[in-house]
C-alpha positions in Angstrom: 99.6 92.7 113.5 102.9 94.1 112.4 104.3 90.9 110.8 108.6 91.3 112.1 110.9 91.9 109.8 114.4 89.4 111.1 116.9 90.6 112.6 120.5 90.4 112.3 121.1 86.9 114.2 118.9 85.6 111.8 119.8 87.6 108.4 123.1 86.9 106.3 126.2 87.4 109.3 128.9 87.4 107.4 131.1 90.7 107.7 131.0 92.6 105.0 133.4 95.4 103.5 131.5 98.2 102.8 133.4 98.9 99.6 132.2 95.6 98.9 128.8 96.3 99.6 129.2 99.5 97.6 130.0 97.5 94.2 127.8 95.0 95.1 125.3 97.7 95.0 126.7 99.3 91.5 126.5 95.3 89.9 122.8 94.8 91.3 121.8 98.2 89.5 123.3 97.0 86.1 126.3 99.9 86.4 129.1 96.8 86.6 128.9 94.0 84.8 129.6 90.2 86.6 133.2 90.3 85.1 133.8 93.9 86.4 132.3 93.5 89.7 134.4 90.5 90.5 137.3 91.8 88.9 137.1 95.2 91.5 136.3 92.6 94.6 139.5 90.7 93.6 141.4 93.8 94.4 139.9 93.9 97.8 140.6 90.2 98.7 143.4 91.0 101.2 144.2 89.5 104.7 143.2 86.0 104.1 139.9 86.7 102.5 139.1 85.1 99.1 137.2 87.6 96.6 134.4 84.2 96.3 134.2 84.9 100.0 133.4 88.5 99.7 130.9 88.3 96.8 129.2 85.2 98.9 129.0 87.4 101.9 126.6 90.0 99.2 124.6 87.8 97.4 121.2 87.3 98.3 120.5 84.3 101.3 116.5 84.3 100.9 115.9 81.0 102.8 117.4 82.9 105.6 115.1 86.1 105.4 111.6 84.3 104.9 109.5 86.2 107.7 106.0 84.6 106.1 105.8 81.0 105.8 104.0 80.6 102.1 101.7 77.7 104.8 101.0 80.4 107.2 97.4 79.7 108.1 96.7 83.8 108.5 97.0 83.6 104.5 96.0 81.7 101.2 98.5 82.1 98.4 98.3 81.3 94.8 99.5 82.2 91.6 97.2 83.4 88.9 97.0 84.7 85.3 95.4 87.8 83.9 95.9 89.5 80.5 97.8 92.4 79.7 96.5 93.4 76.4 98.3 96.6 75.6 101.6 94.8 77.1 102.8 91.1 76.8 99.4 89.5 76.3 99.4 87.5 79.3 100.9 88.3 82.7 101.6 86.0 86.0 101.4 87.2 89.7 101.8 85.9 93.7 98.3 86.6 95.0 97.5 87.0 98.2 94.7 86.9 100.4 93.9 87.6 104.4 92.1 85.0 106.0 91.2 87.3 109.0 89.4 89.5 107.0 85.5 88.9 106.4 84.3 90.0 103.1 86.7 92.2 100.8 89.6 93.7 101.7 91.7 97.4 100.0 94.5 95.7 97.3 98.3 96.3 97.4 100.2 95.8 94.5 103.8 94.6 95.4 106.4 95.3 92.7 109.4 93.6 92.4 113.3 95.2 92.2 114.8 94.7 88.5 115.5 91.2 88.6 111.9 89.7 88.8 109.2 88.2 91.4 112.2 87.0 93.8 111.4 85.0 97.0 112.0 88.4 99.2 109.3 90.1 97.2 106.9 87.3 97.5 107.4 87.6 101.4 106.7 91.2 101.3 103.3 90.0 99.8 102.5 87.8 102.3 103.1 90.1 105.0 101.1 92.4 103.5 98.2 89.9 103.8 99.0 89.6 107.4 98.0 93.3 107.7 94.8 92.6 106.5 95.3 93.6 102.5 95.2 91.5 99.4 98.4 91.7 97.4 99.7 91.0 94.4 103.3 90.5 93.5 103.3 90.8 89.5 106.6 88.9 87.9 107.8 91.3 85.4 109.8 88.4 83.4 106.2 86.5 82.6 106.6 86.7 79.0 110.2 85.4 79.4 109.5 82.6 81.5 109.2 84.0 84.8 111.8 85.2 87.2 114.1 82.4 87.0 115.1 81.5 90.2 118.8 82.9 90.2 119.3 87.4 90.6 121.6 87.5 88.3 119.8 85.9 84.9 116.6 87.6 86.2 118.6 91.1 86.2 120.0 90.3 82.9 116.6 89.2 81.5 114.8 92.1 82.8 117.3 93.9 80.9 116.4 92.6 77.8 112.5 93.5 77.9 110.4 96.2 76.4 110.4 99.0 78.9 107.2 100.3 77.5 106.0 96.6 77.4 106.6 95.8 80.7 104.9 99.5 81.7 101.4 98.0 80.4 102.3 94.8 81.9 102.5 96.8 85.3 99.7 98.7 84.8 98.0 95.8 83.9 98.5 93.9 87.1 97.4 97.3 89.2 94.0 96.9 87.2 93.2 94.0 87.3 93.8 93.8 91.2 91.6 96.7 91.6 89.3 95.0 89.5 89.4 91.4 91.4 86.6 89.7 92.8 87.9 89.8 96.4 89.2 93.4 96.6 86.8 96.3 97.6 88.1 98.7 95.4 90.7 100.4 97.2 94.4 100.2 95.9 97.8 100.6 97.1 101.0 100.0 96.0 104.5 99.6 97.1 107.9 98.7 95.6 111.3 98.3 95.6 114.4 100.1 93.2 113.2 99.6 90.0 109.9 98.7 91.9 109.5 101.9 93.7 110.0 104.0 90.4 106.9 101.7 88.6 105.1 102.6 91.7 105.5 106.3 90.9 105.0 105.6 87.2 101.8 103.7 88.2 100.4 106.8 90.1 100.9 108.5 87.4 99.2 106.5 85.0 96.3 105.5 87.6 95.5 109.0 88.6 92.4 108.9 91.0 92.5 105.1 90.6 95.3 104.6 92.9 94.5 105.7 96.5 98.3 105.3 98.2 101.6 104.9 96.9 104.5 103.8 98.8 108.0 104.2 96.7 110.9 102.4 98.0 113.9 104.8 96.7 112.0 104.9 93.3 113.1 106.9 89.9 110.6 110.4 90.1 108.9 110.7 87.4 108.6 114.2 85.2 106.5 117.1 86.5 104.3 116.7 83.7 103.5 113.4 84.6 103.5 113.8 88.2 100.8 116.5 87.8 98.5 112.9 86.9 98.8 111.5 90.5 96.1 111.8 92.8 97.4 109.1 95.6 98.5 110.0 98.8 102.3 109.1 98.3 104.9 108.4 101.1 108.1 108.9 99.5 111.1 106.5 101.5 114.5 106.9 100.8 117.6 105.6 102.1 120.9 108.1 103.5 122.7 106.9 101.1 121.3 107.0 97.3 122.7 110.3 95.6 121.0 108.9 92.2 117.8 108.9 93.3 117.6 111.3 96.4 119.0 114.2 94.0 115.6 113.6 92.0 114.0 113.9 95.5 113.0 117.3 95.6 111.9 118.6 92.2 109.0 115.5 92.4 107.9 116.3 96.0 106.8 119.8 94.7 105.5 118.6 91.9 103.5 116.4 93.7 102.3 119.0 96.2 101.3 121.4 93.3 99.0 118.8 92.1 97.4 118.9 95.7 99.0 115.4 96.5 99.2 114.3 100.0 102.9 113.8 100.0 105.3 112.3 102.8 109.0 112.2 102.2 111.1 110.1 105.1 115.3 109.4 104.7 116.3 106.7 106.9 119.4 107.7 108.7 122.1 105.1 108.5 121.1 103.1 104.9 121.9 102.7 101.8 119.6 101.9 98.7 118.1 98.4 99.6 118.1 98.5 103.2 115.2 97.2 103.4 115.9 93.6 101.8 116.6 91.3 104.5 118.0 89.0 102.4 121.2 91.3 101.7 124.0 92.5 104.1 122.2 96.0 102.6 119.2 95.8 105.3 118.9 97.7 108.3 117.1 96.1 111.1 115.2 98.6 112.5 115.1 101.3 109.9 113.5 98.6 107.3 111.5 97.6 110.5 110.4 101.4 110.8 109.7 102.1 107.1 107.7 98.8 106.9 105.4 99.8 110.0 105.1 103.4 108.8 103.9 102.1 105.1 101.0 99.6 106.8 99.7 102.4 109.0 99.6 104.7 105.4 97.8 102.2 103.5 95.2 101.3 106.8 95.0 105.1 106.7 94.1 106.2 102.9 92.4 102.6 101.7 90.1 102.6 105.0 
């Protein structure tokens, strides 16, 4: 039932510096601003190549990386409301179900990078569906609209939110999955950068209300707070991501003082965000790898 992740005939092609990809990775994170990253790609537009060239070859190509048709008859898809009363008020999500599955099914909440409920996070949603799991992909920029169809003004208005806020508003959306009429109960959750550290933060607040966590090369949180989680929590990180690999360590025995089941895997070979396919960042068969490992978790602690 492993729904494929593309590969790289059918992912962005273009040939990409890896300095490029380096600062393309320091502007996605907030640590360049547009002027600055385009200024330091202009100084590496050399033999021909323009610096628009380079920058195209970085940006995002989601049409491309769609693995889940939003019409695939395996799934039903909507969005939906709910409140968030200690947050925004009101939150949006993608929900969705599994038509294979008869009666309810163990929830997955999705959570996107720091730009907002972008196409590639709805796909992950939809193939978590296809494992058999309702999901929900809450957008983070609700009370600013939504994510607004373009990475760079949902980075710079995710920038501009509440952090505390949009905590609740997270928490919120774990809830009131749990809570849904079609889930049994059970909850997961995964995410992505920023997504992989609200995953964390979600455990934390959750405690035994959160059965599995799966962090995408997530911000730890404190040892205080990770002495709260009571998921089993695979921890996935990428070669490549000093930041948040250096925080490795100090959380996993946190964790495993608080009697967590805890599993830490580095992909060899990747840098943070290899496993968006919709970036010159992803890694075929590593994402491919982390993805599988992460269904068999949830099928394994929401059974």
């Amino acid at each position: 039932m492993n729904a494929p992740i593309k590969d790289p005939k059918e992912a962005p092609q273009a040939p990409v510096d890896e300095r490029v990809l380096r600062l393309y990775n320091e502007y996605a994170h907030g640590r360049l601003d547009r002027r600055e990253f385009v200024a330091k790609v202009n100084m590496l537009a050399i033999g021909g190549v323009s610096a628009a060239a380079l920058i195209e070859a970085v940006m995002p190509q989601y049409a491309k990386a769609q693995t889940i048709s939003f019409t695939d008859p395996r799934i039903r898809a909507e969005y939906v409301e709910y409140p968030s009363q200690r947050g925004s008020g009101r939150m949006r999500g993608y929900l969705v179900r599994p038509m294979e599955v008869a009666g309810r099914a163990p929830g997955v909440v999705v959570i996107h990078e720091n730009r907002g409920l972008n196409p590639y996070i709805e796909d992950v949603a939809r193939r978590a569906a296809t494992q058999g799991f309702i999901a929900l992909a809450p957008d983070g920029l609700t009370p600013v609209g939504g994510y607004p169809g373009n990475d760079d003004y949902g980075r710079t208005l995710q920038a501009q939110l509440d952090p505390e806020e949009l905590n609740q508003d997270m928490y919120a959306s774990a809830r009131f999955l749990k809570s849904h009429a079609d889930c049994n109960g059970k909850l997961g959750a995964t995410g992505f950068c920023y997504g992989g550290g609200m995953v964390n933060r979600i455990a934390a607040e959750l405690g035994a209300d959160l059965n599995a966590g799966v962090p995408f090369y997530g911000a730890a949180v404190p040892a205080e707070r990770a002495a709260n989680v009571k998921a089993a929590m695979l921890l996935t990180y990428a070669e490549e991501d000093d930041g948040i690999n250096s925080q490795g360590p100090d959380y996993q025995a946190a964790l495993r003082a608080a009697g967590v089941t805890v599993e830490a895997v580095t992909y060899p070979g990747t840098m943070h965000g290899f496993h968006n396919n919709s970036t010159p960042r992803f890694v075929p068969d590593q994402a491919a790898a982390a993805e599988a490992r992460m269904w068999e978790w949830f099928r394994t602690h929401l059974a």
